[in-house]
TIMAR-822993 format. One record per residue: chain; y, x, z of N, C-alpha, C, CB in turn. Coordinates in steps of 0.02 Angstrom, whole numbers. Glycine has a CB too. Example, Ala and Ser with C-alpha at 12.3 -4.5 7.8 and 13.67 -1.06 7.14 Angstrom:
<atoms>
   chain      n_Y      n_X      n_Z     ca_Y     ca_X     ca_Z      c_Y      c_X      c_Z     cb_Y     cb_X     cb_Z
       A     -284      660      390     -225      615      390     -165      660      390     -224      565      452
       A     -112      642      354      -53      684      357        2      645      394      -30      704      286
</atoms>
This chain:
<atoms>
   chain      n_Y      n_X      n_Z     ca_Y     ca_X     ca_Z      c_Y      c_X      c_Z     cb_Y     cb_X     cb_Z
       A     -736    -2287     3743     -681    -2240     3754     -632    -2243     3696     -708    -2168     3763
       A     -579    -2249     3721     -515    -2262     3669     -486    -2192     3627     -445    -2294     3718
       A     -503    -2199     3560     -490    -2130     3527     -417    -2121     3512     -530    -2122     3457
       A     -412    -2036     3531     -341    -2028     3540     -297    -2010     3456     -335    -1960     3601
       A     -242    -2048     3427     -227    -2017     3397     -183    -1974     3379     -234    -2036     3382
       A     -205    -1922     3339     -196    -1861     3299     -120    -1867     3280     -248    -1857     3232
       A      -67    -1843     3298        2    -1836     3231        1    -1780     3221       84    -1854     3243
       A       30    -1795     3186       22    -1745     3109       59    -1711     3123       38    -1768     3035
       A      121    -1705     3157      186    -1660     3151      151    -1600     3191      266    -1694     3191
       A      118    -1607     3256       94    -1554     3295       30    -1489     3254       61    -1601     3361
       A       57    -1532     3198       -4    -1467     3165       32    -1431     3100      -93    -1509     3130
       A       37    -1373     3102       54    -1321     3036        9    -1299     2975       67    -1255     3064
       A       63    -1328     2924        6    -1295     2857      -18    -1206     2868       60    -1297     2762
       A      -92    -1223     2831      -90    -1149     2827     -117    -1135     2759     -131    -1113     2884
       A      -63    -1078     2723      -65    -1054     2649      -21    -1092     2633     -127    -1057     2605
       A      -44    -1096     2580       40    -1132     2530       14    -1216     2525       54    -1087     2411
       A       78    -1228     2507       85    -1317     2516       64    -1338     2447      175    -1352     2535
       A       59    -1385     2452        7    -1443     2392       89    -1431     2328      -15    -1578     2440
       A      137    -1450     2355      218    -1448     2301      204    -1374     2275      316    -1454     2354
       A      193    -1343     2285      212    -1250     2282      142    -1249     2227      201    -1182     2386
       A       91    -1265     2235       38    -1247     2207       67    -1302     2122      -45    -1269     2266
       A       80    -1343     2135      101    -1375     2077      159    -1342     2035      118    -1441     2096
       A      187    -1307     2095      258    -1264     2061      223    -1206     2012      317    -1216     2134
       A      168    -1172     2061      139    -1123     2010       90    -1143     1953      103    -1075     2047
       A       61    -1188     1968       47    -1208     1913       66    -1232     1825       34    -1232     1937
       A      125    -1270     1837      186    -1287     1799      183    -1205     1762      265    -1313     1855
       A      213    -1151     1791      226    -1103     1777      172    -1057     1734      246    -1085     1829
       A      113    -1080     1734       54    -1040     1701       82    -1067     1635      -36    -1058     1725
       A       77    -1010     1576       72    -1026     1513       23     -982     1484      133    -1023     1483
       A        5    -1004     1425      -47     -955     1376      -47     -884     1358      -47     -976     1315
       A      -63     -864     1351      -48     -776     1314       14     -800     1263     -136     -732     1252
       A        0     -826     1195       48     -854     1141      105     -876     1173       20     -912     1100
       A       92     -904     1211      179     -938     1252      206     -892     1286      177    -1004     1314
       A      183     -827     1323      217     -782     1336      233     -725     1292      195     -767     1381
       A      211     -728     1230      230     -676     1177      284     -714     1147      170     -653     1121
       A      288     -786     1128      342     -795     1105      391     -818     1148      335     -829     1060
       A      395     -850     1213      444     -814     1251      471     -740     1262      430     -828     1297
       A      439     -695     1279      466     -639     1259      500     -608     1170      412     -603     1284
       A      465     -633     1130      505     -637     1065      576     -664     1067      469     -680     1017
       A      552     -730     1088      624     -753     1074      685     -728     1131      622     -837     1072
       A      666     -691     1188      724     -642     1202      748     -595     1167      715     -611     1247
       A      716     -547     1110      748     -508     1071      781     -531     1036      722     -474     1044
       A      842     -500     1023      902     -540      979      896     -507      920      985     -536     1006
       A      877     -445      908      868     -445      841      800     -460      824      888     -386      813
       A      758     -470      854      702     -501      820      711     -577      797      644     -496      864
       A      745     -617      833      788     -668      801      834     -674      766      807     -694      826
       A      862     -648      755      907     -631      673      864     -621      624      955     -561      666
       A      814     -542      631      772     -535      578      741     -613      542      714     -487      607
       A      723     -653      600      667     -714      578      710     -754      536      632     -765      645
       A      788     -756      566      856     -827      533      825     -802      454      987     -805      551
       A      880     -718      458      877     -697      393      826     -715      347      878     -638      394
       A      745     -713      351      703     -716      325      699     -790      309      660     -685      356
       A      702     -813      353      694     -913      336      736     -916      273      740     -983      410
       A      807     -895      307      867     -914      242      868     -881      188      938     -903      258
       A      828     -827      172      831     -812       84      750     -832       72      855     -709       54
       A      704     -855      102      661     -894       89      664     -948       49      645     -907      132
       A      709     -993       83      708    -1036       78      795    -1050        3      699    -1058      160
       A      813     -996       28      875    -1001      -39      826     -974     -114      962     -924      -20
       A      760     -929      -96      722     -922     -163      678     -975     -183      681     -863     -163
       A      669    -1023     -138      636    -1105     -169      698    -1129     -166      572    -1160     -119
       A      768    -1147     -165      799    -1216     -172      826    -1184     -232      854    -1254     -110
       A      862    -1127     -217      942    -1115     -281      897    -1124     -358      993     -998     -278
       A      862    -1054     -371      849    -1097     -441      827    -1154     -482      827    -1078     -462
       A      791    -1197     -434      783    -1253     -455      863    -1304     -444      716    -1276     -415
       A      912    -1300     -407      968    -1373     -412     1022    -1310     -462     1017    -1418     -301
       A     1023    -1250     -454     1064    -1207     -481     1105    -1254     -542     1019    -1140     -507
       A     1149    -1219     -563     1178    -1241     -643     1158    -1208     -688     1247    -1238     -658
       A     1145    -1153     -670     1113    -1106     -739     1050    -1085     -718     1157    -1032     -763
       A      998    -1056     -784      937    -1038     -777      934     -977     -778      899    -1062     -814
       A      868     -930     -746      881     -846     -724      903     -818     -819      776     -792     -678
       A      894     -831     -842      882     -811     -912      946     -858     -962      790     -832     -934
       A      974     -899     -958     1020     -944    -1001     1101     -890    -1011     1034    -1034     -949
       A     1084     -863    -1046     1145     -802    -1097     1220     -874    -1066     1117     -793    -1246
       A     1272     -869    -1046     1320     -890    -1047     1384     -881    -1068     1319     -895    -1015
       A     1375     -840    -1120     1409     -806    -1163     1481     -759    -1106     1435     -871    -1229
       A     1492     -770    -1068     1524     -725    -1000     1506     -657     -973     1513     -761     -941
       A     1547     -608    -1027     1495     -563     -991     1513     -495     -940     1453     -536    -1049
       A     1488     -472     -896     1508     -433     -844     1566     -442     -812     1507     -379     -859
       A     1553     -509     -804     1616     -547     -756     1624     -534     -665     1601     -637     -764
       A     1659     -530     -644     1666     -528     -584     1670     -570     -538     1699     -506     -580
       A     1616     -572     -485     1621     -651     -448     1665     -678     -429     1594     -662     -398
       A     1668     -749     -437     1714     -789     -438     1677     -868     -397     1739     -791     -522
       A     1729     -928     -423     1708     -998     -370     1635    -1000     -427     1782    -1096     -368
       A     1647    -1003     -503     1587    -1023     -547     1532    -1000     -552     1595    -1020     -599
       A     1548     -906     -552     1496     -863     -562     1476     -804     -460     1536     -807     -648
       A     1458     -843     -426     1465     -831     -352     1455     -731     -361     1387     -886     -295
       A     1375     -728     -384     1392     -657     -399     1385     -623     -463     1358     -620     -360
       A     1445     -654     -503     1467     -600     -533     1413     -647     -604     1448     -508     -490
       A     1420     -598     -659     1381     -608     -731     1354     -542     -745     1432     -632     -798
       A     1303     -535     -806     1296     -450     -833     1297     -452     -893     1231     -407     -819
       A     1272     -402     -907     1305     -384     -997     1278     -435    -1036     1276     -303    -1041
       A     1231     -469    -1015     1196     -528    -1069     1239     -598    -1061     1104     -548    -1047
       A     1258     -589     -994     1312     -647     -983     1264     -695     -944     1350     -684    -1061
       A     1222     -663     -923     1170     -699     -875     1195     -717     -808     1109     -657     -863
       A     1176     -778     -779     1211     -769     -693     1175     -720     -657     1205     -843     -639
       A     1205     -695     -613     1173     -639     -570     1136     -681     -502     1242     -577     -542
       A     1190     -737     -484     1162     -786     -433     1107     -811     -409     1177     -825     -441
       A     1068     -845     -479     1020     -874     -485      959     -824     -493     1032     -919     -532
       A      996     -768     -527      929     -716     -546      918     -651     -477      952     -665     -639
       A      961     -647     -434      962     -643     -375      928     -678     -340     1007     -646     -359
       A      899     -727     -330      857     -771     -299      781     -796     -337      903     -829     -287
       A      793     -791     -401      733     -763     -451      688     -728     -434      749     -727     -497
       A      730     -661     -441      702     -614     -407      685     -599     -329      733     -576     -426
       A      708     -631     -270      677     -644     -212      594     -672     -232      726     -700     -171
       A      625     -725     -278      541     -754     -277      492     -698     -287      522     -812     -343
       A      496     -657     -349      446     -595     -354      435     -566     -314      454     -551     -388
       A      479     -544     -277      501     -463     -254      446     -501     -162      640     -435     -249
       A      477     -567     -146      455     -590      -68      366     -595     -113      507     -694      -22
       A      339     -641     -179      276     -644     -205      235     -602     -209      276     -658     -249
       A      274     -533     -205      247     -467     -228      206     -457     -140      324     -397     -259
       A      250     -439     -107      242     -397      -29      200     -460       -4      329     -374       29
       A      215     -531       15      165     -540       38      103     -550       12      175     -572       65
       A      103     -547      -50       40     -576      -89       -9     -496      -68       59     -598     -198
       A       28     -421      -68      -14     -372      -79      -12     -356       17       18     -305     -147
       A       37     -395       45       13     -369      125      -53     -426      147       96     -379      196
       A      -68     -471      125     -118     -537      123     -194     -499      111      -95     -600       48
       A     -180     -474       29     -248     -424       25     -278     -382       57     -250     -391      -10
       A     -194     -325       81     -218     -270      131     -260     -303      187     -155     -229      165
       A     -216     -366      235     -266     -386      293     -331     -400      291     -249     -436      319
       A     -371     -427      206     -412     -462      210     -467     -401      198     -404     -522      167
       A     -441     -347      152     -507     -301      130     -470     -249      218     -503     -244       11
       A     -445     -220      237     -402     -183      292     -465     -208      365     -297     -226      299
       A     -459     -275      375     -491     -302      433     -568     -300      431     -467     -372      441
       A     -601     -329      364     -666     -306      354     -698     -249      360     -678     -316      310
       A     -662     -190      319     -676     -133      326     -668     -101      408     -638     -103      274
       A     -628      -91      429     -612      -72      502     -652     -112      548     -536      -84      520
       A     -668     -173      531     -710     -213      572     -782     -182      567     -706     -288      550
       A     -806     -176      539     -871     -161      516     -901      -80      527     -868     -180      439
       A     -845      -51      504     -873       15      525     -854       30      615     -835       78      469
       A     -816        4      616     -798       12      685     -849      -12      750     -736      -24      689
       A     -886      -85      713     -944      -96      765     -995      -76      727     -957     -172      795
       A    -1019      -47      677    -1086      -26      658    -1093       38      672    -1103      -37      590
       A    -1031       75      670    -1027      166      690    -1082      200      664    -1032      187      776
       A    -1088      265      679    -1125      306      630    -1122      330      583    -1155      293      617
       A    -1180      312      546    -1172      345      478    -1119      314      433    -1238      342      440
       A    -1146      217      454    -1079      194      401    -1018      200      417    -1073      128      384
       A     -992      215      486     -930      219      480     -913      270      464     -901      205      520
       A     -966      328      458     -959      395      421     -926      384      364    -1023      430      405
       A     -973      368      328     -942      344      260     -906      332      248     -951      311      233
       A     -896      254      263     -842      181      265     -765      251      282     -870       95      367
       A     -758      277      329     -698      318      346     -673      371      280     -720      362      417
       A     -742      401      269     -723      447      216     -688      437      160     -767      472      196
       A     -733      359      128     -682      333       89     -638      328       78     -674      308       84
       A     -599      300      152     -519      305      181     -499      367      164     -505      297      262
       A     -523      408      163     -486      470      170     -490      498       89     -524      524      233
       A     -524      496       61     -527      484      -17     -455      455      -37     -591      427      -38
       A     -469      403      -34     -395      355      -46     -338      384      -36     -385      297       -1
       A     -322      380       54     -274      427       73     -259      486       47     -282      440      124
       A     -303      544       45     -293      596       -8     -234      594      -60     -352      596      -46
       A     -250      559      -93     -215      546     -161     -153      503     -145     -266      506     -217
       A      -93      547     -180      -40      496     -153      -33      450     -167       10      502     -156
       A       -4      390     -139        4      302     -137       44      303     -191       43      258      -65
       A      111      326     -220      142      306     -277      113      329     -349      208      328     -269
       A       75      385     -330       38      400     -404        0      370     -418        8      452     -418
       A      -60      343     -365      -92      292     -397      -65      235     -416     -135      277     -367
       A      -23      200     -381       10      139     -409       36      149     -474       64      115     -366
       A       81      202     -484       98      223     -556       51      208     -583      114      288     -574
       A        6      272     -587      -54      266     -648      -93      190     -671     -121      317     -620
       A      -98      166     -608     -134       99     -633      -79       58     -679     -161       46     -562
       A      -30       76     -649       24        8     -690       29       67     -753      130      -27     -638
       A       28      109     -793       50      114     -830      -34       96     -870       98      173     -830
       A      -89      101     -851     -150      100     -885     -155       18     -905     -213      132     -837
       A     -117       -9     -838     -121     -109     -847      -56      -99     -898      -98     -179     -751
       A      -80     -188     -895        2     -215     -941       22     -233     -872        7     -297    -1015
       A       96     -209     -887      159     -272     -842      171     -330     -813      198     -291     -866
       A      176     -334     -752      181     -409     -717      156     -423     -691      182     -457     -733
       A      175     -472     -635      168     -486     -571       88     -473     -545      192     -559     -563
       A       29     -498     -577      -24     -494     -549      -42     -429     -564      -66     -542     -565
       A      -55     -367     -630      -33     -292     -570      -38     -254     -558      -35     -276     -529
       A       43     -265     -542      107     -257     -485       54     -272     -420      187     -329     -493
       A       21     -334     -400      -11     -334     -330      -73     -299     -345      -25     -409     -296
       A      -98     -303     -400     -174     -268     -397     -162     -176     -369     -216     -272     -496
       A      -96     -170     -417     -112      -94     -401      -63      -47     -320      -85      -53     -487
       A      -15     -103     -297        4     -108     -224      -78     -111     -199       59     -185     -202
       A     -128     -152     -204     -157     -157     -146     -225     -112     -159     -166     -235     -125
       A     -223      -74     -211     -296      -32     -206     -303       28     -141     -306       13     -287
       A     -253       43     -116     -238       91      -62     -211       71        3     -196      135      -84
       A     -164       24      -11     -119       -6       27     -172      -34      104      -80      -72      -26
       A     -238      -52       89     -271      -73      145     -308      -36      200     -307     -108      123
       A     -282       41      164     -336       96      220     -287       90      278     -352      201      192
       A     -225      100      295     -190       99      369     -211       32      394     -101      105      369
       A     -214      -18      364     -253      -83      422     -312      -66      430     -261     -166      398
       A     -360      -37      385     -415      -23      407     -424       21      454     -443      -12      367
       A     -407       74      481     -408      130      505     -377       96      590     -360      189      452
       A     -325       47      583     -312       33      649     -354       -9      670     -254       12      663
       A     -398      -75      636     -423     -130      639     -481      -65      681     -436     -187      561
       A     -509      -28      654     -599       12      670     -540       29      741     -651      112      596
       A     -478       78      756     -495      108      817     -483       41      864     -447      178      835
       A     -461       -8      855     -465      -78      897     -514      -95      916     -450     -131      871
       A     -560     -103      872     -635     -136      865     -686      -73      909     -662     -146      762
       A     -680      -20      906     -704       28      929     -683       27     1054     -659       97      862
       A     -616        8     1037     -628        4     1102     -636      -65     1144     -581       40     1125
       A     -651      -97     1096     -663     -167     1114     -737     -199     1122     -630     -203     1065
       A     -788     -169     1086     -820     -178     1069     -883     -164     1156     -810     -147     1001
       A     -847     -101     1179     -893      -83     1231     -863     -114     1305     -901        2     1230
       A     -837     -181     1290     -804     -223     1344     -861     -259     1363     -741     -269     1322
       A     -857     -298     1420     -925     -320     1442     -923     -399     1403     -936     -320     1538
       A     -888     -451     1408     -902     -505     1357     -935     -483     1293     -838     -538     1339
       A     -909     -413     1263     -950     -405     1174    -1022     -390     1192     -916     -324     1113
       A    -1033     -340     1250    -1090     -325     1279    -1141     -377     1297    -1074     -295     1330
       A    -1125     -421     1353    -1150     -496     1365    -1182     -539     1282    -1067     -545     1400
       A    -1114     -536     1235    -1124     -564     1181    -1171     -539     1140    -1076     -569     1155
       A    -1189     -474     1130    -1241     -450     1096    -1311     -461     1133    -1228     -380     1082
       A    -1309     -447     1190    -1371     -455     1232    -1396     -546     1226    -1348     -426     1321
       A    -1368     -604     1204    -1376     -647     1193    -1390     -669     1141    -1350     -663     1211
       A    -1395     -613     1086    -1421     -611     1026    -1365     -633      964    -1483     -657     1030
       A    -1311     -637     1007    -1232     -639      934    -1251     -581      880    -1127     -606      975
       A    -1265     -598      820    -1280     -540      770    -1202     -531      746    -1342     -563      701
       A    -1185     -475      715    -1122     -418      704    -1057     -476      653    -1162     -325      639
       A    -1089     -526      631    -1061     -555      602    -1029     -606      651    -1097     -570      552
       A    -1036     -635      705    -1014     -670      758     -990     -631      797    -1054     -705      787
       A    -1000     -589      815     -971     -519      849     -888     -522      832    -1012     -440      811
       A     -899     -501      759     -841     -474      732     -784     -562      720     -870     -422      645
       A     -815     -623      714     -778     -674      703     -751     -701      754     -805     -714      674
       A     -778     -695      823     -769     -740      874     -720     -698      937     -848     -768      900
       A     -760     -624      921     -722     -574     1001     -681     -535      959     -784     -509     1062
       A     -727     -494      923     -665     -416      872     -588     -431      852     -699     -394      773
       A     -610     -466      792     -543     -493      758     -500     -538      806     -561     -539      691
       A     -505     -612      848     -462     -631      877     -434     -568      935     -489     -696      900
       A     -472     -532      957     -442     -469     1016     -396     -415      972     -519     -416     1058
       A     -406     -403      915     -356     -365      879     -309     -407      834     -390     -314      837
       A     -302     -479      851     -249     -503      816     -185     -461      843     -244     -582      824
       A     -175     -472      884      -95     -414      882      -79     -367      839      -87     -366      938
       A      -99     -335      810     -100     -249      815     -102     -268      743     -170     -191      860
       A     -173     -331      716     -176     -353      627     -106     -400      618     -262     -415      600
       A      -51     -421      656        8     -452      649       46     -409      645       25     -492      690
       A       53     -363      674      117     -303      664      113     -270      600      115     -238      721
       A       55     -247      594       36     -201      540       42     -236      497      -22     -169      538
       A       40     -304      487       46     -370      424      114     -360      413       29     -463      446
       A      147     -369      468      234     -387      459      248     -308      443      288     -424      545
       A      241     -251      462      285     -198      433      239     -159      349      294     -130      510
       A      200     -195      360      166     -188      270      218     -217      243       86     -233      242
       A      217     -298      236      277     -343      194      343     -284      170      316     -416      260
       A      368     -267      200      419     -215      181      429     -165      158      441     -200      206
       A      377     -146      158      341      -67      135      330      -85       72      264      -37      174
       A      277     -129       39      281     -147      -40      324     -196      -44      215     -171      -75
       A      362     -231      -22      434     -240      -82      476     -195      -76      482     -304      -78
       A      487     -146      -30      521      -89      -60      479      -47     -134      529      -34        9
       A      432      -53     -137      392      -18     -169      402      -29     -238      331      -28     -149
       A      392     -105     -235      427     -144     -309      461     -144     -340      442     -184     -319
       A      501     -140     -293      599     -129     -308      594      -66     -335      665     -125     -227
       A      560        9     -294      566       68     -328      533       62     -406      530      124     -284
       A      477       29     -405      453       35     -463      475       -8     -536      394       26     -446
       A      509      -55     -523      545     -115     -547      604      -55     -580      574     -184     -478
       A      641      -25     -539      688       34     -545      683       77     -599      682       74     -491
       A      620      106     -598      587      151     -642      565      130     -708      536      173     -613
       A      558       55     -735      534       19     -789      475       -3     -780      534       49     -842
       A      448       17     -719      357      -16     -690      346      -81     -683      330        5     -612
       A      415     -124     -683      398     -178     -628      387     -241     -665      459     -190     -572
       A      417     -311     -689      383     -370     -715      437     -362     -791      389     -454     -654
       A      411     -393     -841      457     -392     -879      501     -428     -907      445     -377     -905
       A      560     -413     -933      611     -465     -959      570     -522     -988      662     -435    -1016
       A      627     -574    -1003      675     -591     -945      664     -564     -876      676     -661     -936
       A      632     -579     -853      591     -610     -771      631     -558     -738      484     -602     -751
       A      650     -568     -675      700     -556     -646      659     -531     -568      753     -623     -652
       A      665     -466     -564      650     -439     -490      730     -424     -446      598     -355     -500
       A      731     -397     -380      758     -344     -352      786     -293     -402      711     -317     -311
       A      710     -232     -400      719     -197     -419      749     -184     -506      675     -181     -393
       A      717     -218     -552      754     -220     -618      830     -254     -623      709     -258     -665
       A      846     -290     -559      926     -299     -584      938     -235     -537      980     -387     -563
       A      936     -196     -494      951     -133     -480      953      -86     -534      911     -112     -436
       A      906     -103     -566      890      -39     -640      945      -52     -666      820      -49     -706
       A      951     -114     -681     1016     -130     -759     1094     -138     -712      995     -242     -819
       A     1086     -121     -643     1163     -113     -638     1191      -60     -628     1188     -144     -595
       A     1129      -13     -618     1156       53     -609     1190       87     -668     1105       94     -587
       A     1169       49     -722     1195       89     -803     1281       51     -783     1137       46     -911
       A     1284       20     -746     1362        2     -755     1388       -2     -682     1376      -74     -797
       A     1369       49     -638     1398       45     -597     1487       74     -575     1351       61     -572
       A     1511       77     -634     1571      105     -615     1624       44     -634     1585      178     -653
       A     1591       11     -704     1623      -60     -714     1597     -113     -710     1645      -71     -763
       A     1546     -107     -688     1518     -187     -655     1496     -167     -594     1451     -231     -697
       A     1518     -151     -536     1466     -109     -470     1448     -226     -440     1550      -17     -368
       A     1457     -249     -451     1430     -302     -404     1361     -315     -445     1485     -374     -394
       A     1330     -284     -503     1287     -312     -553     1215     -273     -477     1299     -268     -666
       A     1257     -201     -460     1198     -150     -429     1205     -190     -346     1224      -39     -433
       A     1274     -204     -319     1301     -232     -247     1256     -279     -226     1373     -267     -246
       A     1251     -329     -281     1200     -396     -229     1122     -387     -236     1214     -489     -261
       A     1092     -357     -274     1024     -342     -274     1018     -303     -220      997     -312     -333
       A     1048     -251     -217     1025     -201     -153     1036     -217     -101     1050     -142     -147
       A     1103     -276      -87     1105     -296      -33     1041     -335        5     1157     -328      -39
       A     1029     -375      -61      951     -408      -33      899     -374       -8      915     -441      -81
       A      885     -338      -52      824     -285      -21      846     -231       27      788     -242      -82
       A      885     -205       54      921     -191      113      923     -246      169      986     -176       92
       A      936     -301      179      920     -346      217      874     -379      238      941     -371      209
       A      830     -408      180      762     -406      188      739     -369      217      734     -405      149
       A      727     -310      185      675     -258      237      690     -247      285      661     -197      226
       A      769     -246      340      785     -249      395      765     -287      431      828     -249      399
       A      772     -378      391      741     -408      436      658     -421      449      772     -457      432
       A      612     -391      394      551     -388      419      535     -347      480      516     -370      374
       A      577     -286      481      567     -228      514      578     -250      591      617     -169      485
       A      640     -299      598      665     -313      671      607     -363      685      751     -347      682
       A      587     -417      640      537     -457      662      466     -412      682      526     -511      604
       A      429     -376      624      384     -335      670      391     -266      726      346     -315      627
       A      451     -257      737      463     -222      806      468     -258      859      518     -186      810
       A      488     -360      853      494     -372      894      429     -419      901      555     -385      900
       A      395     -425      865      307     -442      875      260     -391      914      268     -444      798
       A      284     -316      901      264     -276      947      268     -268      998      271     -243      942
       A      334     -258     1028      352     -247     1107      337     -322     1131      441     -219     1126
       A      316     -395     1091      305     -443     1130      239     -456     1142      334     -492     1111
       A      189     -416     1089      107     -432     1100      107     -378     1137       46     -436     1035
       A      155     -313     1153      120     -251     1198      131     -261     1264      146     -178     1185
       A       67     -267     1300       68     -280     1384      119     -237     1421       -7     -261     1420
       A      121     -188     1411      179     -135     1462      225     -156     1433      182      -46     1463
       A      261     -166     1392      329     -175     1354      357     -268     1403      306     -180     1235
       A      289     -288     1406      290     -367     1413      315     -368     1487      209     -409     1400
       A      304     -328     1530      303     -322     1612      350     -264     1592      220     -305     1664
</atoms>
């Protein structure tokens, strides 16, 4: 018997076509690829990032090709910027230019070096009490609250006036407190994460608290330890700058933010550009950390994302 054949046209797909399934596919991206697509729609979270690259990167190039050194007296003094002196000279006849970007180096060395610490003692602590609960997080919390207690600038004071001066600390005594708000968010993260069924599964398979916390906790609260990273950064170099202000901060020469703020304010009526370009920096800076971690937020937060 002669077999009949089949065309194809007399028959209809059913569901979606083989092209379409490749279309959606194409279209799947990662968690990361949809946070920074959504990042990079915020426009000021993209400015914040330009800004940050470009005095980054102007505090590694300028003083090294510069013409003058943060400290080289040029006998010029409280000059007004010009093509030679871009901003300006001060009473020592120092460039303001170079020591403007000097001081980026500290002032950016300072915040991230003491927002780095906060994450590292911040995440442990919150991690730990948060999945061990109980008594230790009894504790472990109270501590926090010990800390907290006592205000954040007095202790920083007191330690820096009990230390000597300069840069290392400047971060020691930023970060003796500075890590209870990561800690405190890291535990309530870890706390509702913890009773998810993968951590559940994972313990019942014998993951002890130390794999727990390396493999599920911490990567599931990276969001939340990125925001709180990026709006720390700003919080202590403002801090610096205040204290730099006050006579707390690194010492002469050495060139912060905040100490050319100190020494232009004594002449701000005849030299105001000595006080103009320092503050401008740290005014901008901290804006643009601020737009970058607002816009790390609304891009790792699921409702904000939809």
């Amino acid at each position: 018997m002669q077999e009949e054949v089949m065309d194809s046209n007399k028959f209809e797909m059913v569901g979606i076509r083989q092209e379409e399934t490749d279309v959606l596919s194409a279209k799947s991206i990662s968690f990361w690829g949809t946070v920074w697509r959504t990042f990079v729609r915020n426009k000021l979270a993209i400015t914040g990032l330009i800004i940050l690259l470009v005095v980054m990167l102007m505090a590694l190039i300028v003083p090294e090709i510069w013409r003058y050194s943060y400290s080289e007296q040029t006998g010029i003094y409280n000059h007004a910027p010009n093509a030679d002196f871009l901003f300006g000279t001060d009473n020592l006849g120092r460039d303001i230019f170079v020591r403007s970007w000097v001081g980026a180096r500290i002032s950016l060395a300072i915040g991230l070096s003491a927002a780095a610490i906060d994450v590292i003692i911040g995440v442990l602590w919150g991690s730990v009490a948060g999945i061990v609960g109980g008594k230790v997080d009894n504790f472990m919390m109270r501590v926090a609250d010990i800390l907290t207690a006592v205000p954040y600038l007095l202790v920083v004071i007191l330690l820096l006036v009990v230390m000597d001066q300069g840069l290392f600390p400047m971060i020691v005594a930023l970060s003796i407190t500075g890590w209870v708000r990561m800690a405190r968010i890291v535990r309530g993260e870890v706390m509702s994460i913890k009773n998810q069924e993968y951590v559940l599964a994972a313990r019942t398979l014998g993951a002890d608290t130390k794999h727990l916390i390396r493999k599920h906790l911490i990567p599931n609260s990276l969001g939340s330890i990125i925001v709180t990273m990026t709006l720390t950064i700003p919080a202590a170099i403002f801090t610096e700058s205040f204290l730099s202000y006050i006579g707390l901060g690194v010492t002469p020469p050495m060139a912060s933010w905040g100490t050319m703020a100190s020494e232009g304010n004594e002449a701000i009526m005849t030299a105001p550009w000595r006080l103009f370009f320092p503050a401008l920096l740290i005014s901008i800076t901290i804006f643009a950390f601020n737009a970058v971690g607002d816009g790390l937020r609304d891009a790792l937060d699921p409702k904000l994302r939809k």
